[in-house]
C-alpha positions as YAML, in Angstrom:
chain: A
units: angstrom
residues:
- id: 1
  name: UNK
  ca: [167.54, 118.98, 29.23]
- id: 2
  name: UNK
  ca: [169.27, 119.39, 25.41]
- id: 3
  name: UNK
  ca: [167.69, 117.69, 22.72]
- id: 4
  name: UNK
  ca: [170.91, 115.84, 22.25]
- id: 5
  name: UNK
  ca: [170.86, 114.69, 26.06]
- id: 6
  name: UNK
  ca: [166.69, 114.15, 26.36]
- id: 7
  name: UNK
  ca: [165.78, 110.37, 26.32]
- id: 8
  name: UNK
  ca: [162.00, 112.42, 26.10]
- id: 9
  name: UNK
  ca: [163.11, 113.54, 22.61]
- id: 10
  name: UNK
  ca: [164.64, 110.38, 21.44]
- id: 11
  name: UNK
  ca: [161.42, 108.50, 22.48]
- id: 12
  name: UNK
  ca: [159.29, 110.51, 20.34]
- id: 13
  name: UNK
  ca: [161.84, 111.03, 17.06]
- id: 14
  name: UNK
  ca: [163.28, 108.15, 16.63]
- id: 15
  name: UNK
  ca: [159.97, 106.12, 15.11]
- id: 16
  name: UNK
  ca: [159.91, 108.95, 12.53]
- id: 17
  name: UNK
  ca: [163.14, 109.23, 11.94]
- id: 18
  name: UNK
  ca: [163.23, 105.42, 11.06]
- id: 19
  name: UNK
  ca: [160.59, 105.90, 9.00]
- id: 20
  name: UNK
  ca: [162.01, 108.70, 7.08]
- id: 21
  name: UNK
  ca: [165.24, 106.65, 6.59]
- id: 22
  name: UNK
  ca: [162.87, 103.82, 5.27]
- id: 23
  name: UNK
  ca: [160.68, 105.87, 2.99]
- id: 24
  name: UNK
  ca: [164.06, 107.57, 1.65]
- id: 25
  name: UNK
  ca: [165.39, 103.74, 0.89]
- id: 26
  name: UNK
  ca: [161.85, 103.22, -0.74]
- id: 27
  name: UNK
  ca: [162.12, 105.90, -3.17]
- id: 28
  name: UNK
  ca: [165.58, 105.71, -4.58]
- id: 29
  name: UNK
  ca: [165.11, 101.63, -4.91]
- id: 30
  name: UNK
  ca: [161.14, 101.91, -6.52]
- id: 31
  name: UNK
  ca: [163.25, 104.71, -8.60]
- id: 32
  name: UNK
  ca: [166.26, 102.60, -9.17]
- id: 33
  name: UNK
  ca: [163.63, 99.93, -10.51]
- id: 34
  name: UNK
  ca: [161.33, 101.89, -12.73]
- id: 35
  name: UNK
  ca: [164.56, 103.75, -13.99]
- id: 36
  name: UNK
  ca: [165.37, 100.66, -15.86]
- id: 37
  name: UNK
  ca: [162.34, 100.49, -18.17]
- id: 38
  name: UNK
  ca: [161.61, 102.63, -21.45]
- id: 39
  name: UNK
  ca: [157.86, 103.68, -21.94]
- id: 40
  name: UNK
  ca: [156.54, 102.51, -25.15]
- id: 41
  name: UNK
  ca: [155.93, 106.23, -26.13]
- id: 42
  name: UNK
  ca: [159.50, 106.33, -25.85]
- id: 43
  name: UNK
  ca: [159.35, 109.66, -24.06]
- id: 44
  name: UNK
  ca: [162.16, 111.21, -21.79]
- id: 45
  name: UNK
  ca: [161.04, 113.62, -18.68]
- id: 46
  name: UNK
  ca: [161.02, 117.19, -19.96]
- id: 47
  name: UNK
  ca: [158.96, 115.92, -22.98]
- id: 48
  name: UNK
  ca: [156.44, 114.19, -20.98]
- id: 49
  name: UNK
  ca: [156.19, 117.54, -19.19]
- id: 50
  name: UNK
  ca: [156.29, 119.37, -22.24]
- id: 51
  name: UNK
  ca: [153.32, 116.57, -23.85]
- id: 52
  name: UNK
  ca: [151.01, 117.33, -20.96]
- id: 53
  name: UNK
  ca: [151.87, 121.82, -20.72]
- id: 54
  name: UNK
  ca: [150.76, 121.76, -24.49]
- id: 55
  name: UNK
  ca: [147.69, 119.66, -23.85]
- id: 56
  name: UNK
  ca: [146.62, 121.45, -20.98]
- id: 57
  name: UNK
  ca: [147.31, 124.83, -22.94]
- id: 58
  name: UNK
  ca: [150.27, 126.33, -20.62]
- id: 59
  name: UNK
  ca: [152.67, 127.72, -22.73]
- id: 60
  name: UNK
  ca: [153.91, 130.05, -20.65]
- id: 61
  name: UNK
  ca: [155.38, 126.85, -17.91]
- id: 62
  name: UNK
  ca: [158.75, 126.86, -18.66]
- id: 63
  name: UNK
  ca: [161.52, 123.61, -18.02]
- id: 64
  name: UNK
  ca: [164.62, 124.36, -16.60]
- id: 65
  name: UNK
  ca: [167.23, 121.48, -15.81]
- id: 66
  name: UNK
  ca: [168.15, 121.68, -12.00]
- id: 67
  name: UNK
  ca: [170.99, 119.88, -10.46]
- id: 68
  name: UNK
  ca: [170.72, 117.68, -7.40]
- id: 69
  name: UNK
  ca: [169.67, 113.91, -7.38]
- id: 70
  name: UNK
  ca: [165.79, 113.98, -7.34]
- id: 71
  name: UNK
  ca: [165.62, 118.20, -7.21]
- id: 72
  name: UNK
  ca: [162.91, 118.37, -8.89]
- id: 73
  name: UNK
  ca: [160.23, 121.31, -8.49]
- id: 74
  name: UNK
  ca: [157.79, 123.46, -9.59]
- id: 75
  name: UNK
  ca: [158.33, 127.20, -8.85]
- id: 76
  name: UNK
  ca: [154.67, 128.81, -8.55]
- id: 77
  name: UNK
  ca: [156.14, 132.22, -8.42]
- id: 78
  name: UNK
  ca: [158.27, 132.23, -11.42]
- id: 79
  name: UNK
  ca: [155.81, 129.44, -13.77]
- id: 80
  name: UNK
  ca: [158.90, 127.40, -13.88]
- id: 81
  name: UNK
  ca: [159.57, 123.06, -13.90]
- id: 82
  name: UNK
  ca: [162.91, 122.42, -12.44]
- id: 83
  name: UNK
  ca: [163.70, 118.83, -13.46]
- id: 84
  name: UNK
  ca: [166.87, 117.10, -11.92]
- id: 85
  name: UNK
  ca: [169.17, 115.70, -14.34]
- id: 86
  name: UNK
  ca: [167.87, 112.17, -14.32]
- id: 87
  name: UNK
  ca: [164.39, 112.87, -15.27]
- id: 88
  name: UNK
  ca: [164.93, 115.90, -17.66]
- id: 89
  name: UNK
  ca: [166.64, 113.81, -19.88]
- id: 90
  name: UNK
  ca: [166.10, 110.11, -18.73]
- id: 91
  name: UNK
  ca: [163.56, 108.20, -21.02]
- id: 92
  name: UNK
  ca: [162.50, 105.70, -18.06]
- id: 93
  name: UNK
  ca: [159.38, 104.97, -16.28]
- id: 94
  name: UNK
  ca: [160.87, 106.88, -13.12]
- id: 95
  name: UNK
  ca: [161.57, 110.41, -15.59]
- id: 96
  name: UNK
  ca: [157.84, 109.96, -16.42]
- id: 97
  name: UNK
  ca: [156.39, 109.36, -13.55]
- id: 98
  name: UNK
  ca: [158.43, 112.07, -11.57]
- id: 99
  name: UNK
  ca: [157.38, 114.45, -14.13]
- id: 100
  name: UNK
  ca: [154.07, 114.18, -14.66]
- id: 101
  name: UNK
  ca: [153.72, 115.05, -10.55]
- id: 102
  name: UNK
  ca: [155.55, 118.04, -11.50]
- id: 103
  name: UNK
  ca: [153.54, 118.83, -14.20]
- id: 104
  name: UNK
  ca: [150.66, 117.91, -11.34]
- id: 105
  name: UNK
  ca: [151.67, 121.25, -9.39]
- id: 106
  name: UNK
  ca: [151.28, 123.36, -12.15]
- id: 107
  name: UNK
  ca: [148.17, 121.94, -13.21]
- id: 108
  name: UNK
  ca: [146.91, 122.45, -9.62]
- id: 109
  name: UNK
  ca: [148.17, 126.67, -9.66]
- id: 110
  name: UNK
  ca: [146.33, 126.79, -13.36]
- id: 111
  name: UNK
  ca: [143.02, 125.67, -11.81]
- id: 112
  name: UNK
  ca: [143.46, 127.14, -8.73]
- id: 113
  name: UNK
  ca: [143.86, 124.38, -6.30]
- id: 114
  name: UNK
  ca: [143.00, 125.73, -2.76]
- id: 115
  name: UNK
  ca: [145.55, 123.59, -1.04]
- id: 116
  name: UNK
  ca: [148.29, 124.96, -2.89]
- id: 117
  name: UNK
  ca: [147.15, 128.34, -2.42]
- id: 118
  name: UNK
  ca: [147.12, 127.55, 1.41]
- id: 119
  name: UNK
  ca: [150.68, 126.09, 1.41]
- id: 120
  name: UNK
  ca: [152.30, 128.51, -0.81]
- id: 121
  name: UNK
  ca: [150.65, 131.53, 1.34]
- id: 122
  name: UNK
  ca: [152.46, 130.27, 4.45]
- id: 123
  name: UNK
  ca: [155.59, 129.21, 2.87]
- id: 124
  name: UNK
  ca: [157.78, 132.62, 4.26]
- id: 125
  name: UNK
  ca: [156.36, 131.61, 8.13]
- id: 126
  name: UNK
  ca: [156.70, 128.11, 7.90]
- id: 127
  name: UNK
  ca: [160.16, 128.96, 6.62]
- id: 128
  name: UNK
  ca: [160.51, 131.45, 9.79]
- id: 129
  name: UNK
  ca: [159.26, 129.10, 12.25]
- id: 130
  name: UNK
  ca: [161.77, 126.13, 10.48]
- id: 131
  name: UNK
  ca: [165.01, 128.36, 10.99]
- id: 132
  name: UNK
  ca: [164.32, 130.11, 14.26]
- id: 133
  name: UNK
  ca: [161.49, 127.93, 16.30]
- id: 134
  name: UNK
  ca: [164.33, 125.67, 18.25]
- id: 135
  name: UNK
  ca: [166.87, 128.17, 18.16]
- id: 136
  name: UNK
  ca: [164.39, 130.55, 20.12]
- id: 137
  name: UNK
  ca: [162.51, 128.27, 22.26]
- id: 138
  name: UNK
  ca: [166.37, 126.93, 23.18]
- id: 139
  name: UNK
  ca: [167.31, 130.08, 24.51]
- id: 140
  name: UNK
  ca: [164.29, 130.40, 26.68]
- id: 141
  name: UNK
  ca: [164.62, 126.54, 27.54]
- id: 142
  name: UNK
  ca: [168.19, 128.00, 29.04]
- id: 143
  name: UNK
  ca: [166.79, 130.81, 30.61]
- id: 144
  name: UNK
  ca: [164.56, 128.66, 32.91]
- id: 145
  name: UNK
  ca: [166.40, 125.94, 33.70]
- id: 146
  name: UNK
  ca: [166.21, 125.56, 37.46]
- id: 147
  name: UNK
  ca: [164.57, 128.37, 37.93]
- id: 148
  name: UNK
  ca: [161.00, 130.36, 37.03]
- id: 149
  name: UNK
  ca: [161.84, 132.94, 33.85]
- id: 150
  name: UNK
  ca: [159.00, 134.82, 32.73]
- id: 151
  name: UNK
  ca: [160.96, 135.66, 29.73]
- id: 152
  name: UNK
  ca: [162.11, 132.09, 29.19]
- id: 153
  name: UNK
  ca: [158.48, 130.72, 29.49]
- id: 154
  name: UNK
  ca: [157.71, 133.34, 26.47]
- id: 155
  name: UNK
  ca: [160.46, 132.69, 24.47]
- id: 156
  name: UNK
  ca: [159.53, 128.63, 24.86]
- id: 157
  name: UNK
  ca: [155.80, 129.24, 23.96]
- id: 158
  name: UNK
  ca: [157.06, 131.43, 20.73]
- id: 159
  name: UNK
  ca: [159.35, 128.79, 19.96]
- id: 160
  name: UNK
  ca: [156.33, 126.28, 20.73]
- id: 161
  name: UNK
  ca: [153.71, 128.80, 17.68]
- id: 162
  name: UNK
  ca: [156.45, 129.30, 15.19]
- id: 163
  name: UNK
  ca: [156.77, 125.27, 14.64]
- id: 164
  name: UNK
  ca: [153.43, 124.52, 14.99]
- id: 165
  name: UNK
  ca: [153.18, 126.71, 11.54]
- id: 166
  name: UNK
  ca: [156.12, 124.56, 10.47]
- id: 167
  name: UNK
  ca: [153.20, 121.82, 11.34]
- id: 168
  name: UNK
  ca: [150.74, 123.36, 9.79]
- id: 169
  name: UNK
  ca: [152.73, 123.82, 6.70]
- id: 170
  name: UNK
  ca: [153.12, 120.05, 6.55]
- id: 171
  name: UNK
  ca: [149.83, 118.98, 6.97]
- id: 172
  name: UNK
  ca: [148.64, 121.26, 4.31]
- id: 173
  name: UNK
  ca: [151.00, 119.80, 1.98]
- id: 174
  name: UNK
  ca: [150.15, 116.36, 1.98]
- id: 175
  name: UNK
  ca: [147.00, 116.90, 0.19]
- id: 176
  name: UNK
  ca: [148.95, 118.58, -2.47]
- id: 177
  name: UNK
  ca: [151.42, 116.09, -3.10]
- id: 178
  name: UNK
  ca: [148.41, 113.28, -2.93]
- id: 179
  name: UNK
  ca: [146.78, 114.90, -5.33]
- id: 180
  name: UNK
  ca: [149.47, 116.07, -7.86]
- id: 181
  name: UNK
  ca: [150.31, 112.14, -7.79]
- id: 182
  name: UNK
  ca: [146.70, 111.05, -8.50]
- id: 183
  name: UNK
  ca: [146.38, 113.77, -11.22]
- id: 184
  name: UNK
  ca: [150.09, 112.36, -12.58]
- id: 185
  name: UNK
  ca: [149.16, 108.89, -12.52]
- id: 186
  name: UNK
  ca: [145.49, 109.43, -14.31]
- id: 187
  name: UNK
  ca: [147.43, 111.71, -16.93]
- id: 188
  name: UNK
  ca: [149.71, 109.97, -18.29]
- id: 189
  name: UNK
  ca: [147.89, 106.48, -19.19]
- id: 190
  name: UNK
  ca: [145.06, 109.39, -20.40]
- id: 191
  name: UNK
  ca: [147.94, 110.96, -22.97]
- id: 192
  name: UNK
  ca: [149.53, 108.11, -24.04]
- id: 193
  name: UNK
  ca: [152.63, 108.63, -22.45]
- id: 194
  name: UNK
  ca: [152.66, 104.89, -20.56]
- id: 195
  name: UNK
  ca: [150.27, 102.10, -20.97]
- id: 196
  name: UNK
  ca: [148.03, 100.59, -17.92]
- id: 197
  name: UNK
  ca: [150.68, 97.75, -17.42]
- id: 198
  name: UNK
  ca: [153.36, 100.59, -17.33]
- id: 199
  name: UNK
  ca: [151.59, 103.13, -15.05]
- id: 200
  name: UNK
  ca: [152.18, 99.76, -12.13]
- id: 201
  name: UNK
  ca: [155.80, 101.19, -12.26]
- id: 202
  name: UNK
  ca: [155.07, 104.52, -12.02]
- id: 203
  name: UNK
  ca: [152.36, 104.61, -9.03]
- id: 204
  name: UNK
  ca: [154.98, 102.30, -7.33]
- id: 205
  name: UNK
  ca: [157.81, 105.32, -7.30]
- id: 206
  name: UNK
  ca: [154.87, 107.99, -6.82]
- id: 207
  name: UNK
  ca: [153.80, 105.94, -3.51]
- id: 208
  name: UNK
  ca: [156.88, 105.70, -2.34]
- id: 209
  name: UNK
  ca: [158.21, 109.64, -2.98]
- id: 210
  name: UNK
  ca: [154.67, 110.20, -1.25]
- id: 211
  name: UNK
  ca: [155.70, 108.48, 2.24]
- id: 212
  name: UNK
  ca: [158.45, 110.63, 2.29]
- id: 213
  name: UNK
  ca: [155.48, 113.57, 3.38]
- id: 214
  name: UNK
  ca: [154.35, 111.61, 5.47]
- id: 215
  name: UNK
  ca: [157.06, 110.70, 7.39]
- id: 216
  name: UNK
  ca: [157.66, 114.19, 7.25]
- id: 217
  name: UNK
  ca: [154.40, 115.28, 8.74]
- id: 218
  name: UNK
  ca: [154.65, 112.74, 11.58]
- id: 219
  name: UNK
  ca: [158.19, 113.96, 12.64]
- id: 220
  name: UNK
  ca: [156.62, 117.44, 12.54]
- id: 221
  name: UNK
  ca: [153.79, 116.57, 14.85]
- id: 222
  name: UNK
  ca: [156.23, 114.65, 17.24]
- id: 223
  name: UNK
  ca: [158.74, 117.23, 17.48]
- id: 224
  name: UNK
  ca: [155.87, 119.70, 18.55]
- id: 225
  name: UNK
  ca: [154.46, 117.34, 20.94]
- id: 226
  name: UNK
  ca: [157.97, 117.41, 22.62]
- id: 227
  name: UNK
  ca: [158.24, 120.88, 22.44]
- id: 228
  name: UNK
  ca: [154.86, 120.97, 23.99]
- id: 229
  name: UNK
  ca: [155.26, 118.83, 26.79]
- id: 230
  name: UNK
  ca: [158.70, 120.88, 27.82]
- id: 231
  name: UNK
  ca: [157.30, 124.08, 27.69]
- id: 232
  name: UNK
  ca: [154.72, 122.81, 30.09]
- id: 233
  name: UNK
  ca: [151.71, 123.27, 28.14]
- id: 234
  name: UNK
  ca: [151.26, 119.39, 27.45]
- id: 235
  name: UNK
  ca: [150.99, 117.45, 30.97]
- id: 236
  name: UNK
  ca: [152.84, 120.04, 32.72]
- id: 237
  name: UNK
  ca: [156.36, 121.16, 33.14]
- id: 238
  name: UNK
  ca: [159.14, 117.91, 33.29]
- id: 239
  name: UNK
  ca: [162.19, 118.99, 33.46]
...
């Protein structure tokens, strides 16, 4: 069967999907909320970033304004922060707090962090597998529909190892995120940037942004359990 026409696939997607929607409502409200309030420090996004580069002795991090509602980034290749407009130059709990996990990325390429290592050495495959995995295991998905295909068998098991690296990139990367939120929210009560009472705000838009992995992750997984169970390598072949 299609994706679009397999009650299999719905069964297994649709509990992540609803919990991506939810952890997407979570972040934007928590975001909404904390956007509201003005740290004491008085501090807008890129200088909080800035604050904690200088302190931490990286220099050579540069901040570049990025557009796109909650864009933000850090590039590992280039040593560059990519804030979105609303943190660079909002002076809000949310700017802080969204910053300072940026800043939590670079700190973790500076001391060599062997997650991020891991993730950003299997970015290019896990962005192969992403773009060609269904397209590929599709085609041989096609090719043995009511009948045996060698060749469609193949192409369904290559389709079945290029997401599983899309899988693998995923559960790699919640660690990283985890941690460049811990690191964020120890930082910046550490640095003056919020206060304890303050820093409630802030782990309460970190949290949420961090659901969004996992929802993530667990959409991953299901999708490759489908993929495995229709190739016939989970349970056997059920068409």
């Amino acid at each position: 069967m299609y994706f679009g026409l397999d009650p299999l696939y719905y069964m297994l997607l649709i509990p992540p999907m609803l919990l991506a929607m939810w952890a997407q409502y979570r972040v934007k409200s928590t975001f909404t909320a904390a956007a509201k309030y003005r740290p004491m420090s008085g501090l807008s996004g890129v200088e909080t970033a800035q604050r904690i580069l200088d302190v931490n002795g990286m220099r050579e991090i540069k901040i570049e304004p990025v557009q796109g509602m909650l864009s933000d980034h850090y590039d590992p290749r280039s040593k560059t922060l990519r804030l979105s407009p609303q943190v660079y130059s909002g002076r809000s709990l949310a700017a802080v707090g969204i910053a300072a996990h940026e800043v939590g990325h670079a700190l973790q390429d500076k001391k060599g962090y062997a997650p991020l290592r891991l993730r950003n050495g299997i970015v290019p495959f896990a962005s192969v597998g992403s773009n060609m995995s269904m397209i590929i295991f599709m085609i041989g998905m096609m090719m043995s529909w009511g009948r045996p295909s060698s060749i469609g068998r193949s192409l369904m098991i290559a389709g079945v190892v290029l997401f599983s690296v899309v899988v693998l990139f995923q559960l790699i990367n919640l660690p990283v995120e985890f941690n460049a939120s811990n690191r964020a929210k120890r930082i910046v009560v550490e640095e003056g940037i919020a206060t304890i009472e303050e820093r409630q705000a802030i782990d309460k838009v970190l949290n949420a942004a961090a659901l969004t992995y996992v929802a993530a992750t667990i959409s991953a997984i299901m999708t490759l359990v489908y993929l495995l169970i229709r190739s016939g390598l989970l349970g056997g072949r059920r068409d």
